[in-house]
C-alpha positions in Angstrom: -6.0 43.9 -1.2 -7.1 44.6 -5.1 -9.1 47.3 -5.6 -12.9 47.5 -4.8 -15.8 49.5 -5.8 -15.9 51.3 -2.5 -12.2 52.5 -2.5 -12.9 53.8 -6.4 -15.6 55.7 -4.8 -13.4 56.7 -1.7 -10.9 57.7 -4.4 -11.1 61.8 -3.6 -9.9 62.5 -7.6 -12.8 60.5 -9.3 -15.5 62.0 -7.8 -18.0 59.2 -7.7 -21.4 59.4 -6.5 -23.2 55.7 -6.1 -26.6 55.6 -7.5 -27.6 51.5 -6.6 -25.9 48.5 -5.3 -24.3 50.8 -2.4 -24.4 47.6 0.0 -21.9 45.3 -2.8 -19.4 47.8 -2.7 -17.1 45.9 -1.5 -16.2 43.6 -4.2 -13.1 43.2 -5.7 -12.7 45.1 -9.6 -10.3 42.8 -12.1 -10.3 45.8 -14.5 -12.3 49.3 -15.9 -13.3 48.7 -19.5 -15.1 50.9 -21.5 -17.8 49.3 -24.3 -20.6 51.0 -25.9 -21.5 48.4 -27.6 -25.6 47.4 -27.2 -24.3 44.1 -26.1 -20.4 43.8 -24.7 -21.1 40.7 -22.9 -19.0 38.5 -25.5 -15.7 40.3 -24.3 -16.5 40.7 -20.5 -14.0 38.0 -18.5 -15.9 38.7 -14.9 -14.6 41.4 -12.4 -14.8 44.4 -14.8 -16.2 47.8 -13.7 -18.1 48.6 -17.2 -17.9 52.4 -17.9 -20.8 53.6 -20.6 -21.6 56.7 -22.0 -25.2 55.0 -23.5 -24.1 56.4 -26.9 -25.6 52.5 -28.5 -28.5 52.5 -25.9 -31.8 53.6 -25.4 -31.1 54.4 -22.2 -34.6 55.7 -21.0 -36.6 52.3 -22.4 -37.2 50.5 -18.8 -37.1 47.1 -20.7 -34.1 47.8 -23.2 -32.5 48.1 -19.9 -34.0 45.4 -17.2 -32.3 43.1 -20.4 -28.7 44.8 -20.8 -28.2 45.1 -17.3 -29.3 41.4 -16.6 -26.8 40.2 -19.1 -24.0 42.2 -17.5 -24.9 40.8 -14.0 -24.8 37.3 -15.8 -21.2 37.6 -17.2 -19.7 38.8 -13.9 -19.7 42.3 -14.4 -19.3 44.1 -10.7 -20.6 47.3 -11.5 -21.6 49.9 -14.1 -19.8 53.9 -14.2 -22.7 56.0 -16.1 -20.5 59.4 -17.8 -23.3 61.8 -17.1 -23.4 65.3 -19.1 -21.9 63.7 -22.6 -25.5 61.6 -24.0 -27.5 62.6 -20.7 -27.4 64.9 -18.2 -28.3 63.0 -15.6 -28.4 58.8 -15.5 -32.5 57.7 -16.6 -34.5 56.4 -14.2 -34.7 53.1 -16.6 -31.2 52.3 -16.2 -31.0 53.1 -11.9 -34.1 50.7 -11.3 -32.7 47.6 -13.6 -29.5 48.5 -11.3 -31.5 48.3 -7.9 -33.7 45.3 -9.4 -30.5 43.3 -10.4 -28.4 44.5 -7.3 -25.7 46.0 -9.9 -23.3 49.0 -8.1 -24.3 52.0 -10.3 -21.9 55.1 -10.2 -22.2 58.4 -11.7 -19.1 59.2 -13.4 -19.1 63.4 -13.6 -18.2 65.0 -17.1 -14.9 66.2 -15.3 -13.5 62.3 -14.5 -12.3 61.1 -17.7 -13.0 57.1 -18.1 -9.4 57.1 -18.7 -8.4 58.1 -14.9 -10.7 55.6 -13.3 -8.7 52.9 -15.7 -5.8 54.3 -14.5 -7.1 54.1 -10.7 -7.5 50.7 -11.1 -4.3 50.3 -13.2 -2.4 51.9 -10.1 -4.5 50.1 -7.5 -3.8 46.2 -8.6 -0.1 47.5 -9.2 -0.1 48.2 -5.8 -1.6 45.0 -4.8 0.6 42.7 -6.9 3.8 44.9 -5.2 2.5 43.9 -2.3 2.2 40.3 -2.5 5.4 39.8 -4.2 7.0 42.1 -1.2 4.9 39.7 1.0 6.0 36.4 -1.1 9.9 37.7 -0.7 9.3 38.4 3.6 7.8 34.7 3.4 10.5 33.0 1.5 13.1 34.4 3.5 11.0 33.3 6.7 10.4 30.3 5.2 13.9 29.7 4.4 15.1 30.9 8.2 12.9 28.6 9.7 14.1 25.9 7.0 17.9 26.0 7.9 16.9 26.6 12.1 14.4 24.1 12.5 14.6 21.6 9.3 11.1 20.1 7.3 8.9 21.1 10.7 9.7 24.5 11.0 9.5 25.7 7.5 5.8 23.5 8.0 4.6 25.5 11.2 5.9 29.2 9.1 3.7 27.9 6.1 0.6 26.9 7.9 0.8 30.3 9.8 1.3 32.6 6.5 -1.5 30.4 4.8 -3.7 30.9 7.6 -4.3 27.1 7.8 -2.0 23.9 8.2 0.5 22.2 5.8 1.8 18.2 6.0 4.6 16.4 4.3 4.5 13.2 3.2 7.7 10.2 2.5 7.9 8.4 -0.4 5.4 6.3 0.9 2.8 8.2 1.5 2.7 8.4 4.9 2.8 11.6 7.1 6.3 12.9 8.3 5.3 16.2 10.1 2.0 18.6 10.3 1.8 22.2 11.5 -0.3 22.9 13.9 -0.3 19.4 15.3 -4.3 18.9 15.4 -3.8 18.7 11.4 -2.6 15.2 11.8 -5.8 13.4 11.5 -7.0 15.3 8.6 -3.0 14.7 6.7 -3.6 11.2 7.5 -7.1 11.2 5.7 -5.6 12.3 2.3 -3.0 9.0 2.3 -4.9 7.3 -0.7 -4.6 11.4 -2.8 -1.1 10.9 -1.9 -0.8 7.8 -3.7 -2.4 9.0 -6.8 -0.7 12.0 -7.4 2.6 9.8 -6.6 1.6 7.9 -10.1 2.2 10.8 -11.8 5.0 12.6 -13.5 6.7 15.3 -10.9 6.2 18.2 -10.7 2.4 17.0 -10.0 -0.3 18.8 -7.8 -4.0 18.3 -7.4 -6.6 19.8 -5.1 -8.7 17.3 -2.8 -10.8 18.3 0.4 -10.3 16.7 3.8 -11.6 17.1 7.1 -15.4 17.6 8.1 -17.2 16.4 10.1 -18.4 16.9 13.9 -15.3 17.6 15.6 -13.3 19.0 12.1 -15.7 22.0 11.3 -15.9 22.9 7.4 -14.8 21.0 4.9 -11.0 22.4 3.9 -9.9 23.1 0.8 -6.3 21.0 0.5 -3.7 21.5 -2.2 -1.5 18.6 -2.8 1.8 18.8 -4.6 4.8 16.7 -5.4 8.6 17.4 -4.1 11.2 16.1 -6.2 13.0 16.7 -9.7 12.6 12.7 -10.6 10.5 11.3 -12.8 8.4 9.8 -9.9 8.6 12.3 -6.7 10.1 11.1 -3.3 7.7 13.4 -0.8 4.4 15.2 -0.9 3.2 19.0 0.6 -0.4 19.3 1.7 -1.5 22.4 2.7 -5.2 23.1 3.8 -6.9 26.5 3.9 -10.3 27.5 4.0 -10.2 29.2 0.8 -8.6 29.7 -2.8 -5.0 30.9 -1.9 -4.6 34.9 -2.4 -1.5 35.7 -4.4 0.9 36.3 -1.3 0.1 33.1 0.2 0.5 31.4 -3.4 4.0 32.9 -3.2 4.8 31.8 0.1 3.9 28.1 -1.1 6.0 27.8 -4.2 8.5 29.1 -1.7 8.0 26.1 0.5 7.6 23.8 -2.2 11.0 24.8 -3.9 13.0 24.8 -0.3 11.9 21.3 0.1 12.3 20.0 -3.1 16.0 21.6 -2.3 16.2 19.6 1.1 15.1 15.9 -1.2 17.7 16.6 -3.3 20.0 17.9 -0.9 19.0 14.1 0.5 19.2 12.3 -2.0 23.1 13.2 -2.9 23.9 13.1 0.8 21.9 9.2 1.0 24.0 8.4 -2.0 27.6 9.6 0.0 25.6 7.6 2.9 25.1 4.1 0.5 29.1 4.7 -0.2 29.7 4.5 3.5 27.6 1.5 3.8 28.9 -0.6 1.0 32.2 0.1 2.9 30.6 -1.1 5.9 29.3 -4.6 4.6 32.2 -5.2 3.1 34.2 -5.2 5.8 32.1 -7.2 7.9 31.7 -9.9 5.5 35.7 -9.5 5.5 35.6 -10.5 9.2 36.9 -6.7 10.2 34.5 -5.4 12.7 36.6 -3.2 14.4 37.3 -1.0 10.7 33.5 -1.5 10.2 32.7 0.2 13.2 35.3 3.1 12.7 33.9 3.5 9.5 30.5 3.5 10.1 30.7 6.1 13.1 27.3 8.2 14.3 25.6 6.5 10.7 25.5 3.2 11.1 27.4 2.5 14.1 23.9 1.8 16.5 22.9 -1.2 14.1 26.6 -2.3 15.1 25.7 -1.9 18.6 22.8 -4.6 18.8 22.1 -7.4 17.6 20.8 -7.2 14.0 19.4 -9.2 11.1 21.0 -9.4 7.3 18.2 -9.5 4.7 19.4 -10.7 1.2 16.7 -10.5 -1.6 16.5 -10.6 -5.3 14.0 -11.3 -8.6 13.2 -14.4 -9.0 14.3 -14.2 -12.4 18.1 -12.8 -11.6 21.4 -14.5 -11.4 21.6 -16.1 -7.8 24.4 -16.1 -5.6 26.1 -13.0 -7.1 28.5 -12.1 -4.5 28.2 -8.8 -2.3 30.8 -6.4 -3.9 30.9 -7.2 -7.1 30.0 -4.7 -9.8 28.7 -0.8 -9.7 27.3 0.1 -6.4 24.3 2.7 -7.3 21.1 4.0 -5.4 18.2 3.1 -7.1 16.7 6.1 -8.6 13.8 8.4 -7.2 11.0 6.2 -9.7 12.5 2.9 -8.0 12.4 4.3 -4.5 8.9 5.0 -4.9 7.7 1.9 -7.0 6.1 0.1 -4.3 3.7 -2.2 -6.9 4.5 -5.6 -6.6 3.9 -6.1 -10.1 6.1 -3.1 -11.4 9.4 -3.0 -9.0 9.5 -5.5 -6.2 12.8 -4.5 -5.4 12.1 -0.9 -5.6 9.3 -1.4 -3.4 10.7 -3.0 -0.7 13.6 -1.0 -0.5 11.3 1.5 0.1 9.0 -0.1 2.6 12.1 -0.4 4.9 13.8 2.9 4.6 10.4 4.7 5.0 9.9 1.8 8.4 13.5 2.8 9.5 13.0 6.5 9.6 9.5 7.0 11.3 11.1 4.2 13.9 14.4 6.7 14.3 16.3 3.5 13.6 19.0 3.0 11.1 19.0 0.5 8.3 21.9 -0.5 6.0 20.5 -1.3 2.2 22.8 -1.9 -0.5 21.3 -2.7 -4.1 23.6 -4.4 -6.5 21.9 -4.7 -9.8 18.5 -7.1 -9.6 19.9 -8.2 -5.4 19.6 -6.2 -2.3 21.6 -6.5 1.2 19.9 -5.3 4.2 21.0 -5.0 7.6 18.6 -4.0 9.9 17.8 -3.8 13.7 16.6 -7.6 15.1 13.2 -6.7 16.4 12.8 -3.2 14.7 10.5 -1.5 12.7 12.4 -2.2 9.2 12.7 -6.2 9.8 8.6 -6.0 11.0 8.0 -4.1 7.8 9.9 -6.4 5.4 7.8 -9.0 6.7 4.6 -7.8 6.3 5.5 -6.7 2.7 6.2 -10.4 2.5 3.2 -11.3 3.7 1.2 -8.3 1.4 3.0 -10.2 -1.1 2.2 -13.5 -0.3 -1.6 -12.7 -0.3 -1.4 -10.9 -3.8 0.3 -13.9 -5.4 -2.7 -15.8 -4.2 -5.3 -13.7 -5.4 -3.8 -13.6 -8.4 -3.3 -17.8 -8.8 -6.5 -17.8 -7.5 -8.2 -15.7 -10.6 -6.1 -17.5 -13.0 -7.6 -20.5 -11.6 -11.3 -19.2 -12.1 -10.1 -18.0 -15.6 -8.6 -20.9 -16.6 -12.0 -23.1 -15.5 -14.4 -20.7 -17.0 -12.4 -20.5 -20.4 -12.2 -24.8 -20.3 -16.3 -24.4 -19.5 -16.9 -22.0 -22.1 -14.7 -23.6 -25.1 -16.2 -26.5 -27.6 -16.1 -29.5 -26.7 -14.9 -28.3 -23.0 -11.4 -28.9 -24.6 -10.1 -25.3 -23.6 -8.1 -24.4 -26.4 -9.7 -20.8 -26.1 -7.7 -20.0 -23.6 -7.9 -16.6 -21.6 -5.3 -14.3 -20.6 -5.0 -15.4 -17.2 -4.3 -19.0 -17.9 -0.5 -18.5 -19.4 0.8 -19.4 -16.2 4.0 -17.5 -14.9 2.4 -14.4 -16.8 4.3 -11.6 -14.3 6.4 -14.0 -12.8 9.6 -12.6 -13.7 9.3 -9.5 -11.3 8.4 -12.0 -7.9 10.6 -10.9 -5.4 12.1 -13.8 -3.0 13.7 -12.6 0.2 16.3 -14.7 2.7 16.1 -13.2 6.0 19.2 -14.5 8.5 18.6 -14.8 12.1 19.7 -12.5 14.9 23.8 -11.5 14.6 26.3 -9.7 15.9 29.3 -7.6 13.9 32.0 -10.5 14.7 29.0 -13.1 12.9 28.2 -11.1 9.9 29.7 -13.8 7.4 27.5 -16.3 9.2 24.7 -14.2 9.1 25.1 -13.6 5.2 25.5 -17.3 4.9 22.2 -17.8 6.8 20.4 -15.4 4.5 21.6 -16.5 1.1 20.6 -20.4 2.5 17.0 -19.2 3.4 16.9 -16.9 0.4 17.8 -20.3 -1.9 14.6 -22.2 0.0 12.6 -19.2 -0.6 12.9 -19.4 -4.6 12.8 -23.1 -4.5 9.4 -23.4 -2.0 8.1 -20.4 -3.7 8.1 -18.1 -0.9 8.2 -14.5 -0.7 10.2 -14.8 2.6 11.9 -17.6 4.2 13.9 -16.8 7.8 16.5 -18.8 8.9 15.1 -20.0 12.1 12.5 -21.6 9.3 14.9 -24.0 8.6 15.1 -25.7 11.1 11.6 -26.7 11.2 9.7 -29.2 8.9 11.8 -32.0 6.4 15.4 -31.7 4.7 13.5 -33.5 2.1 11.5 -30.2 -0.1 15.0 -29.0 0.0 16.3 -32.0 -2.2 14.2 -30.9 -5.3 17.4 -29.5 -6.9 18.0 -30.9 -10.9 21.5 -31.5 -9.3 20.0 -34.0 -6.8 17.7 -35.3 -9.0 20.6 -36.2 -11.0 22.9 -37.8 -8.7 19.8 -39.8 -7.2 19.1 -41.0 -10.6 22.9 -42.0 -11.7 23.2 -43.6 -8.4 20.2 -45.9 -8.3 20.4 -46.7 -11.7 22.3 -49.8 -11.8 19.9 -51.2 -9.2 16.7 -49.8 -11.0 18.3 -51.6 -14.8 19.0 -54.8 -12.1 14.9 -54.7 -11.0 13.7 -54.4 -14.7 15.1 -57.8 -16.1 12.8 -59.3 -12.9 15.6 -60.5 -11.1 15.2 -59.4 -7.8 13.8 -56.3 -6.0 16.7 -54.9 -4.8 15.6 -51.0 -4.9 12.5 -51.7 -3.1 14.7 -54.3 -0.2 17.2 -51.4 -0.1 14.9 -49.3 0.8 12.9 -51.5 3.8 16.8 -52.6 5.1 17.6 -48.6 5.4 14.5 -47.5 6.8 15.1 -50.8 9.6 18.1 -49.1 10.7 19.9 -52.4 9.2 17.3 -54.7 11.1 17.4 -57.9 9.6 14.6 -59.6 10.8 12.2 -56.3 10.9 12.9 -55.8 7.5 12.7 -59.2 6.0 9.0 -59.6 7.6 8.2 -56.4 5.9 9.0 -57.3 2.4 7.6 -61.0 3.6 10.9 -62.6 3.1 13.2 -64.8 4.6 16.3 -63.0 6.3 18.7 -65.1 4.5 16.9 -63.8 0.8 17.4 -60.0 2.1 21.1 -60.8 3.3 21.9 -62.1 -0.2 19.5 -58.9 -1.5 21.9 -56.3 -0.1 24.9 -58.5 -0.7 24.0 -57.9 -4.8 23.3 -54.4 -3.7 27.1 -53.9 -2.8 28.5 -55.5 -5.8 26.3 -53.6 -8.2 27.1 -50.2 -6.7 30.7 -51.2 -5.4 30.1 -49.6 -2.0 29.5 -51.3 1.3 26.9 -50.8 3.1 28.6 -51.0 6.5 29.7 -47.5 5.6 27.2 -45.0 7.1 28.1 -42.3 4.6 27.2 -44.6 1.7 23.6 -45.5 3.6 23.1 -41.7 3.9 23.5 -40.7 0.1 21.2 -44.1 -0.4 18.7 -43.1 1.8 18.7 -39.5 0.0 18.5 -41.3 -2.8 15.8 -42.9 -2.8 13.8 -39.8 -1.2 14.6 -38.0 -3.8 13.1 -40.8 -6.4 10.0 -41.0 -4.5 9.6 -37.7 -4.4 10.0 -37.3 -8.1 7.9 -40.7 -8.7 5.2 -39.0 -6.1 
């Protein structure tokens, strides 16, 4: 405790009588400073005993004093020591009733008591005080510390919310709440999830104070100190600790404590996740390799339960990176701590993601394999679990944010064409440019359900659905997907195009000198399965003109049509052309 009025006066060497204010003793005294200056107001901080002798004061005018003792009370002065026997033998009258009237602790300070002991008093006293809470902040750290290496995160948590005298919470990456001490504190942690994410945009080390709780069945309002963990430039976890009041200097001590054990533990975590993303790369690679037997020797207590069931491979990417770039290829490297955290899906898709699923994975207790290459990320994660459920409702967050923002572009793009002369549009607007952002979308190819002897198939499957994702537009595309709707949205490839076009072309340059139909016969013969008759009446025809038709057909392209391969590419063909005509 710092020293108060009422142990100055308890203080058997001072000798202090109290003369008004005797029921505020008991507030705390920052420092004695002695003024005798008519007005030392303009160098008072708050918390100082003021000692006077009244050597610039007429201390026996009632209204000289009612004025210099309202000031003092006004700048946070706690009390007033009067020297009697130097200026006056006793304190006036004038200056004990402005004390009563203002509710100011007067003392008498006898001619024996030198200012310059009750200064030292003091001196000594917050000494004292400030030995005590660093001998306090030392005891806390190194229970802080036991409970740290005993019990991990939730027992330093549960030693910090008792030394406190409230309750603490960390937070992941994502915001969301790992642990709490005591347990009630859960609903009020999970309150302060949006305070989280702001202080996350800010540089580490980062702290704020908020206020949670309230409310029927929370009592008072808390006072709730957040602060980053982490020595990146973005931090990986958040501390919350609630109290009812300002934090003494002890308890401050045992914070910093807890704050600089688990920044320890994140980056104890982050080197031991990057030996982990070693292990895994290790892992993939020999799966892919069609060795599932040295994957699983390799992968051991870490990975080895995603081994054990049936899992999903996740293969995604920025729309505007190389694609196909092979799985082991180039520097493997964990993302760093700003990356992991970036979960904006205009600012780091990848980042984001990454982090969605890791943050998934742990609270589930389930493992999950990611390994970044560059601007692509591998994933293998449980079929079914918590990291695959996440990734696709950060598709789908995705999805709906793309929207909105087409959508506005839209409404942009109309107002600015509405607004322009002449309704021309040649204002333009910001939002009408486009692709504006486009080269951060994120596309993502999930694989279906596999097993460690399939894991080349399941790649395969992933990098297929992750090609129709970028060329549908999709955030996600799943295997199983595939199977479902036309072949034919999967044929708008320049490639195709291409092909389609230098294969029909003879018969197209045949068709523009008016010589015959023969694309448009082709394309009734094939659809008739070869059907003479059927086809002829739907071209209105005779059979015989169509048999001659698809005779000239074969002699243009040099292929026969009896050949069910050649009908196929035909067929694709002229999809393809009437897709592009369409």
């Amino acid at each position: 405790m710092p020293p108060t009025l009422a142990s100055l006066v308890h203080h058997s060497a001072l000798k202090l009588t109290v003369r008004a204010g005797g029921d505020r003793l008991d507030v705390p005294v920052r420092w004695a400073h002695v003024s005798e200056l008519a007005d030392p107001v303009p160098y008072m901080e708050g918390g100082e005993l003021l000692l006077i002798t009244a050597l610039q004061l007429d201390a026996e005018d009632a209204e000289v004093m009612r004025r210099y003792v309202k000031r003092l009370v006004g700048a946070g002065v706690v009390g007033l020591g009067f020297a009697v026997g130097v200026n006056y033998a006793d304190i006036p009258k004038a200056v004990v009733e402005a004390a009563e009237h203002e509710g100011l602790p007067l003392l008498e300070v006898p001619r024996r008591t030198p200012f310059l002991a009750i200064s030292k008093a003091v001196s000594a006293a917050i000494a004292a005080d400030q030995y005590r809470a660093v001998t306090a902040g030392f005891a806390a750290q190194r229970e802080l510390t036991r409970q740290a290496l005993s019990d991990g995160p939730e027992g330093l948590l549960a030693s910090l919310a008792s030394q406190v005298d409230g309750w603490a919470a960390l937070y992941d990456a994502s915001g969301a709440v790992v642990a709490t001490a005591p347990e009630w504190a859960g609903r009020r942690a999970a309150r302060l999830t949006a305070d989280v994410e702001r202080l996350r945009e800010r540089p580490a080390p980062a702290s704020a104070v908020v206020g949670a709780g309230g409310g029927d069945d929370d009592g008072e309002r808390d006072r709730v100190e957040l602060h980053s963990l982490g020595t990146g430039r973005r931090p990986r976890a958040a501390l919350a600790v609630g109290t009812a009041a300002t934090l003494g200097t002890a308890e401050r001590y045992a914070l910093h404590s807890a704050i600089a054990l688990l920044t320890l533990t994140t980056e104890r975590s982050r080197s031991l996740q990057a030996a982990e993303q070693r292990i895994g790369v290790a892992v993939l690679r020999m799966l892919l390799a069609g060795e599932p037997d040295h994957a699983r020797a390799v992968a051991g207590d870490l990975y080895g339960e995603l081994l054990d069931a049936p899992y999903r491979i996740v293969v995604a990417e920025s729309a505007s990176s190389p694609a196909g770039a092979p799985v082991g290829t180039g520097s493997v490297s964990r993302p760093t701590a700003g990356a992991l955290v970036a979960a904006e899906t205009n600012g780091d898709p990848l980042g984001g993601l990454t982090e969605c699923l890791e943050s998934a994975a742990a609270r589930a207790g389930e493992a999950v394999l990611v390994v970044p290459e560059g601007e692509r990320l591998v994933v293998l994660a449980v079929d079914g679990g918590a990291a695959v459920g996440a990734c696709e409702e950060f598709a789908a967050a995705l999805e709906g944010a793309r929207a909105d923002v087409r959508e506005r572009r839209a409404t942009d793009t109309a107002a600015s064409a509405f607004g322009s002369s002449g309704g021309s549009g040649s204002g333009g607007s910001s939002g009408s440019s486009g692709s504006s952002g486009d080269e951060d979308e994120l596309v993502v190819g999930m694989s279906g359900p596999a097993g460690p002897i399939a894991a080349a198939a399941a790649y395969k499957q992933a990098e297929q659905a992750l090609s129709v994702a970028r060329r549908r537009g999709r955030v996600l595309v799943g295997h199983e997907q595939l199977a479902a709707g036309s072949v034919v949205p999967l044929l708008a490839d320049d490639a195709v195009r291409a092909f389609a076009d230098g294969l029909l072309r003879p018969l197209f340059a045949h068709d523009a000198t008016g010589r015959g139909d023969l694309v448009a016969s082709l394309r009734a013969w094939l659809s008739r399965h070869g059907q003479w008759d059927a086809a002829a009446a739907d071209l209105g025809v005779h059979r015989h003109t169509l048999r001659y038709r698809m005779r000239r057909v074969e002699e243009i392209l040099g292929r026969s049509l009896d050949d069910p391969d050649v009908r196929m590419e035909l067929w694709l063909a002229l999809k393809t052309t009437a897709a592009v005509g369409e």
